[in-house]
N, C-alpha and C positions, 0 to 999 in steps of 0.2 A: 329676248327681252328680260327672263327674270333673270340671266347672268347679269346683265347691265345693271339693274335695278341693285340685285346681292355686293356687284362690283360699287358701287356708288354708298354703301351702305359700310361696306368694310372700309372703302377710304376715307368716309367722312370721322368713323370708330379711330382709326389712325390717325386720325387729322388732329382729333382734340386731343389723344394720347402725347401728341408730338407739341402740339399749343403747349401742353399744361406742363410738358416736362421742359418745355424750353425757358420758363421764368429761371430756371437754374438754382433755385431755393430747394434746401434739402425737405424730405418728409418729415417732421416733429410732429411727437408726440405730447399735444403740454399737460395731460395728464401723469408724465412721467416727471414734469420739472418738479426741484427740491425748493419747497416752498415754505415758510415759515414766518406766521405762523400759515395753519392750513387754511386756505380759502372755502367759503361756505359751500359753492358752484363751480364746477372746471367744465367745461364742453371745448373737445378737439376737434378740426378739421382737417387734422394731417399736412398742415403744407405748412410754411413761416413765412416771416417779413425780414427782409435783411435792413441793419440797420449799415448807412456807409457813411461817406463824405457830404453829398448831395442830399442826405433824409435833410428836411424842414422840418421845425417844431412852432407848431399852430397855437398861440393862447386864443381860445372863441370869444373870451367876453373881455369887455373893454375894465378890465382887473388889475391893479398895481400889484394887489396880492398874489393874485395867477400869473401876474407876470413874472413874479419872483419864485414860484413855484416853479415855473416854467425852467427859470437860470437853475435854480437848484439840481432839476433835471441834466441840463448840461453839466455843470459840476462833477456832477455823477459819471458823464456820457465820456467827455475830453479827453483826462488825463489817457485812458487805456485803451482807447479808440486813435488817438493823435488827431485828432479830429475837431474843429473848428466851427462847432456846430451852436446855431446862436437864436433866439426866441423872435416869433412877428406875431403881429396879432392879426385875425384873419376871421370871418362868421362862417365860411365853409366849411365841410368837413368830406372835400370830392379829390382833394387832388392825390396822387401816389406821391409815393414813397416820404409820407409824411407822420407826424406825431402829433393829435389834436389835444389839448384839455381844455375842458372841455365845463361849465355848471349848467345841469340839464335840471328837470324837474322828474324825480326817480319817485318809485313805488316808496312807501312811511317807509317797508320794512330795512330799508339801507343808513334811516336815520342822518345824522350829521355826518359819520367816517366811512360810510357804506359808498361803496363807488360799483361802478360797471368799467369791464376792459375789454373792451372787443381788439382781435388781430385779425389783419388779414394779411393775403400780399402786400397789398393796395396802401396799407395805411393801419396807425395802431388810434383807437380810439378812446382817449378817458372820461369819464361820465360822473359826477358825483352832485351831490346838491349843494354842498359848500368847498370849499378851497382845501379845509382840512382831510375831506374824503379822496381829491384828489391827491393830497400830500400821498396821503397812506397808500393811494395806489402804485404810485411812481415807487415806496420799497418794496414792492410785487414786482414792478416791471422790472427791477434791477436784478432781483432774483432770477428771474426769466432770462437775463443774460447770460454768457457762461461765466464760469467763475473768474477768469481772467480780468474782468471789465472790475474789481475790485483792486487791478493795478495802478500804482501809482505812475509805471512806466509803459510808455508806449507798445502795443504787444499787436504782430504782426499778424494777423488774422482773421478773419472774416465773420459778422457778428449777427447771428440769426438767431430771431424768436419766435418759438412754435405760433404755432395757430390759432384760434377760439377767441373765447368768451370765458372771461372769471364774472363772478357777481359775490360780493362780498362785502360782510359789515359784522362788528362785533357783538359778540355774545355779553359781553359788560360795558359797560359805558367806561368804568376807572379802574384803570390796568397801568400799576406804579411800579417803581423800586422808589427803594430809604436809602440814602447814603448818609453815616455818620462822620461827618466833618468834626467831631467833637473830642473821641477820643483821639484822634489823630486825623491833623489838620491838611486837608488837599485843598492845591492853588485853583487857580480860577480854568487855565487850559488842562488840570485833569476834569475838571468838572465838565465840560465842552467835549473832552475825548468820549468821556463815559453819557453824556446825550447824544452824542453823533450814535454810540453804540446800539443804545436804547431805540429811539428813533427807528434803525433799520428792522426792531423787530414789532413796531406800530405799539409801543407802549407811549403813554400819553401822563403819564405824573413822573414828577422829579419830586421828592420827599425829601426834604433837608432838615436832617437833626443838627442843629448849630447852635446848641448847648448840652453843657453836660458837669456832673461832678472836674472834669478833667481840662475844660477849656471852653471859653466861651468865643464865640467864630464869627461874628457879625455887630458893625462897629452901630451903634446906639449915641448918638450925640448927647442928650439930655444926660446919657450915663457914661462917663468915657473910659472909666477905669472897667469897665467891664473888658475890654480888650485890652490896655493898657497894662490890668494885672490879673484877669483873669482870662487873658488870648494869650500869653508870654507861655504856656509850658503843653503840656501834654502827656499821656500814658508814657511811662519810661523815662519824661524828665528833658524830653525834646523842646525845643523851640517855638513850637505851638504854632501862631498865623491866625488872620483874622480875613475877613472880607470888609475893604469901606463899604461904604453905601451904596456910590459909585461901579464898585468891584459884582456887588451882589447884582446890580439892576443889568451890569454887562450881563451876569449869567442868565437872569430871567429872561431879556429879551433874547437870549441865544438861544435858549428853551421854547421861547413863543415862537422863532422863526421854524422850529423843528415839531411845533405843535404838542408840544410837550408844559404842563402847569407847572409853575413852580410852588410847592405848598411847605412854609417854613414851618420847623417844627421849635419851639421855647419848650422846655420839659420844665414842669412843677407841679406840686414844691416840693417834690426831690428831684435829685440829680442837678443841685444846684447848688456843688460848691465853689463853682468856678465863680457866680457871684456871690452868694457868700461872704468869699475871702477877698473879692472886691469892694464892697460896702456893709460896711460892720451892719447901719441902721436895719440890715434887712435877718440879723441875727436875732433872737430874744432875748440874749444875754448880752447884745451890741460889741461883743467879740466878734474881731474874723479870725475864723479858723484857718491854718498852715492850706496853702494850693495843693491838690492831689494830682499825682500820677500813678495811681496805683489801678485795680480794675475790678475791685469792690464796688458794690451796688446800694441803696437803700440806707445810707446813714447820714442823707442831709435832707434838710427840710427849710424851708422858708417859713418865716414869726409869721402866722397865719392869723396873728389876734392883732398886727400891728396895721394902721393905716398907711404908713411908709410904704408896705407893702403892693398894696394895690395902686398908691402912687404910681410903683415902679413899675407893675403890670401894665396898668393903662399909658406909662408913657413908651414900652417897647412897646406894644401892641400898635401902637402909632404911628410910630414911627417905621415899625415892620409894613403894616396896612398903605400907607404911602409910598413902600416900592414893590409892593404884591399886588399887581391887579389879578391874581387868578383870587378865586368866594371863599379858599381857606385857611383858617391857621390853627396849627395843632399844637395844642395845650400840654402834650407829654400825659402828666396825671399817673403814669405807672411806679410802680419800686417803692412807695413814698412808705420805706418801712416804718420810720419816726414819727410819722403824721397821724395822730390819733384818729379813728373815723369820726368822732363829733368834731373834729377840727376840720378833717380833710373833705367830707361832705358839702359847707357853708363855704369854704374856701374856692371847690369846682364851680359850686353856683352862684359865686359873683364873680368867678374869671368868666365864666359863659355869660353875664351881663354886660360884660370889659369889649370880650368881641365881637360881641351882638353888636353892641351900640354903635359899632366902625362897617356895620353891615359885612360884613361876614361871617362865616359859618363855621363851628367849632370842630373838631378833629381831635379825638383823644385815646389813649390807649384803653384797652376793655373797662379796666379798674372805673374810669368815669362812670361808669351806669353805676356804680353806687348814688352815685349823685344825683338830683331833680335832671335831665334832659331834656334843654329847652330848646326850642326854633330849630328843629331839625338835626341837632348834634348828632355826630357821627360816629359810632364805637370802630374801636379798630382791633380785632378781637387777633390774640397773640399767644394767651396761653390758657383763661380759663373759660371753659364755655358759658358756664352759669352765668359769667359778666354778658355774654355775646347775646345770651335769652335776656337776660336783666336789658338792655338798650332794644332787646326787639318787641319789649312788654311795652317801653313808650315811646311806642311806635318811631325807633330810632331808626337808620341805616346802618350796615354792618359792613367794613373790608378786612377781609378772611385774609389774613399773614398768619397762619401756623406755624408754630416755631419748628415745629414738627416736620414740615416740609416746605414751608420760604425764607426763612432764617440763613443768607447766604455766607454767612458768618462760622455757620456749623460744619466740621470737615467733611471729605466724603468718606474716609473708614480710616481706620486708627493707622494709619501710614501717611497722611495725609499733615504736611509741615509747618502749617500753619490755620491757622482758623483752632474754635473752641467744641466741646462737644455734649456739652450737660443738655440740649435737648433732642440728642441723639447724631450720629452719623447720618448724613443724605446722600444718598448716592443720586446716580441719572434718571434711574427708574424711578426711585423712590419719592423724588423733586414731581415726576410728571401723575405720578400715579395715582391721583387723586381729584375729586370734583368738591369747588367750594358747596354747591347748594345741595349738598349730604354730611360733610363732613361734619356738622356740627346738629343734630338732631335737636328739630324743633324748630332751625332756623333754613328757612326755603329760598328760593331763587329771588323772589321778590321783596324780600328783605336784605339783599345784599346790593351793595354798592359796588363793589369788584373786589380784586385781588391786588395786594402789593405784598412785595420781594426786599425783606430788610437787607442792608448788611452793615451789619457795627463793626466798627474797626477797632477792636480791643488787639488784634495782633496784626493789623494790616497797615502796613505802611508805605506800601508804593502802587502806583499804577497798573505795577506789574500784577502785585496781588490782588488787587482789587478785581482782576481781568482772572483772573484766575478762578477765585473762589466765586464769580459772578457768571462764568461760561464754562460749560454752556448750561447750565441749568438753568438761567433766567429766560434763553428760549422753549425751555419746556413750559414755563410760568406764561411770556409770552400770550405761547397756543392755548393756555387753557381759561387766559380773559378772554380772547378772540375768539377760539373755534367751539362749534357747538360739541356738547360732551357726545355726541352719537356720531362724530365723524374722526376721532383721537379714540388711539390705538397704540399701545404700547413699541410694538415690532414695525407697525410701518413708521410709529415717530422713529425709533432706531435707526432704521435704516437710511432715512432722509437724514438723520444728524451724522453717521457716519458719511456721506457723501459731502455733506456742509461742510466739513471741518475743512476741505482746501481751501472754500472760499475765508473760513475764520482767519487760515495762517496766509493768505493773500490780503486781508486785511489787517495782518499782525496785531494777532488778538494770543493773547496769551491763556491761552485755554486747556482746562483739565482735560487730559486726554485717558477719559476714562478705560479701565478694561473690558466695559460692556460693550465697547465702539469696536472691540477687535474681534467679538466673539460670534 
């Protein structure tokens, strides 16, 4: 009798052995997957989900948004799968070999972009509280694929995703890059390349500096000659480029489909001889000065005693304000060498009553906290810190761009063929090696608004560069809005970014291939 019982005991041990190996999904480990940025929580259960022909993708809630999150998914899924995989909406979340998104009602700590991702065989499940957290989760899940699925060509092979459970949501709320459209002018589809970019690494602001000493980048009705003759040139005496109104609002809504703000930046009153030498009234001498293309700093100013002036503020401001629905507009306020400070003082604090009054929120380089800080204005501290403490004394908010270390404009060591270096060489490490809520003593975690990643294009002129001197450092920037400081790590960031880099040149990114990646 106890053989039978032992016998009965060992075939049923075999039984489930033989059950569980028969689903034909490999073991994955998905604490091993190259994730970026790093997820708060990873819990593995050793086994995947295969995605095929037949997966369904579930939108739960009856969502035109989710719905489109959902296509976006595909999008992703198609090209490298060859696969014909198409969105239903459904309140279930029981059937296999499916893919649900899913708006549930999650614990605070997940916030708006915080989401949950359970996998099993059975089915992968997204959880978030808003649309946008599910955005974020789907560039996890993509990651979770292999690197292949970043093909544009159909690629023969079979596609499985580990197992578990991530739970994840950001350590900052506003995790940007700057791009300067200013000294040198990019069309509307690099701007689109460079958000698709963004995007995959769960950055959420688009910063657009679209004026400058060098060329002014967005067309102003009420002022036409601002593009007219001060959009016509550029750094080195190029051809310049403007965005219509039109042009601009393509890009934002291509930024809002990607969950991404768009926050224009007007710089004054310096770095304004592009208008300038478009409308004399706005000179004190009512000369305009010769158009620049040169990459000198701090020798123009706006007549800050003249009423023209603030005319002219409050009518971009308005016109900018009516095709910006994201709350901010950045004022520039830095370089302003000409601007006396009893001039430049009075001048900040009625541009900060110009934006106020259009309800929204102002944005300024550090320099602004000399000024009164009204309704919340926002320092954007860059190179001195005393300014960063000066905006945190009235009770301002603070986004940490060290030039020191997000300046992606700065080369990485004196070999490097492009980009400039007066605030130092940055290398990989160097970019990651760092936490905003110390770096600036005095000013703490709850005083900071997040992180953004400049890059001025004084020697950058094509897509190519742009992709260059932008990657991969701006994935270490990335993990360090997103991930908490006690889970980043110098040597495992490494090692996950040397494994990345197939998937960078699968998605033909033109990226620094540092020497730290071979060592």
């Amino acid at each position: 009798m106890m053989h039978i019982k032992l016998f009965n005991q060992v075939f049923f041990f075999f039984s489930i052995i033989l059950i569980t190996s028969c689903s034909g999904n490999p073991q994955l480990n998905l604490s091993e997957a190259v994730l970026f940025p790093k997820p708060v929580s990873v819990s593995e259960t050793g086994s995947s989900f295969e995605l095929n022909a037949k997966t369904k993708i579930f939108v739960t809630n009856d969502s035109e948004e989710l719905l489109g999150i959902g296509n976006s998914l595909v999008s992703i899924l198609n090209p490298a799968t060859g696969f014909n995989l198409a969105v239903e909406t459904g309140s279930e979340t029981s059937k296999s070999n499916s893919i649900y998104l899913k708006i549930s009602d999650l614990d605070t700590k997940f916030g708006s972009e915080g989401y949950k991702l359970t996998i099993s065989e059975k089915n992968i499940v997204i959880e978030s509280v808003t649309v946008e957290g599910v955005f974020r989760a789907i560039q996890t899940l993509r990651q979770l694929l292999s690197d292949e699925i970043e093909s544009t060509q159909k690629q023969e092979k079979q596609w499985f995703i580990a197992s578990g459970e991530i739970e994840d949501y950001p350590e900052y709320a506003y995790r940007g890059a700057m791009l300067d459209v200013a000294r040198h002018f990019f069309g509307v589809e690099d701007v689109k390349r460079y958000i698709d970019l963004l995007a995959a690494y769960k950055i959420n602001i688009l910063h657009l500096h679209l004026s400058d000493d060098q060329g002014w980048r967005i067309e102003i009705k009420s002022w036409p000659k601002l593009t007219t003759i001060g959009g016509s040139t550029e750094v080195g005496g190029g051809e310049g480029g403007f965005y219509t109104q039109e042009q601009y609002k393509e890009i934002v809504a291509y930024a809002a489909a990607n969950y991404i703000t768009v926050i224009p930046e007007i710089d004054m009153p310096g770095h304004t001889n592009a208008a300038l030498a478009s409308y004399p009234e706005l000179n004190c001498d009512g000369k305009s000065p010769e158009l620049y293309t040169g990459i000198k700093v701090g020798f123009s100013t706006l007549c800050t005693s003249k009423e023209i002036t603030y005319k002219f503020i409050d009518d971009v401001v308005k016109e900018l304000v009516a095709l910006t629905p994201g709350p901010y507009i950045h004022i520039g306020g830095d370089e302003s060498h000409v601007t006396d400070m009893e001039d430049y003082i009075p001048f900040i604090n009625r541009v900060q009553d110009i934006v106020n009054s259009y309800n929204k929120t102002v944005i300024g380089w550090d320099e602004i906290a000399h000024a009164d800080l009204k309704n919340e204005a926002i320092v954007q501290f860059w190179a001195k810190e005393e300014n960063a403490k000066k905006g945190v004394a009235q009770n301002s908010k603070v986004i940490v761009s060290p030039s020191t270390k997000t300046y992606l404009d700065m080369k990485y060591d004196s070999l490097t063929n492009i980009g400039l270096n007066w605030a130092g060489y940055i290398e990989l490490d160097s970019a990651y090696l760092w936490t905003p809520d110390t770096f600036i003593k005095g000013v703490k975690k709850e005083n900071i608004l997040g992180i953004e990643s400049p890059l001025w294009t004084e020697t950058i002129t094509t897509m190519d560069d742009i992709e260059y001197m932008v990657f991969p450092r701006i994935i270490g920037h990335s993990e360090i809005g997103w991930t908490p400081t006690s889970l980043r790590n110098w040597e495992d960031y490494k090692e996950r970014l040397i494994k990345h880099t197939k998937r960078l040149k699968l998605m033909d990114v033109n990226y620094y291939d540092s020497k730290l990646l071979s060592e």
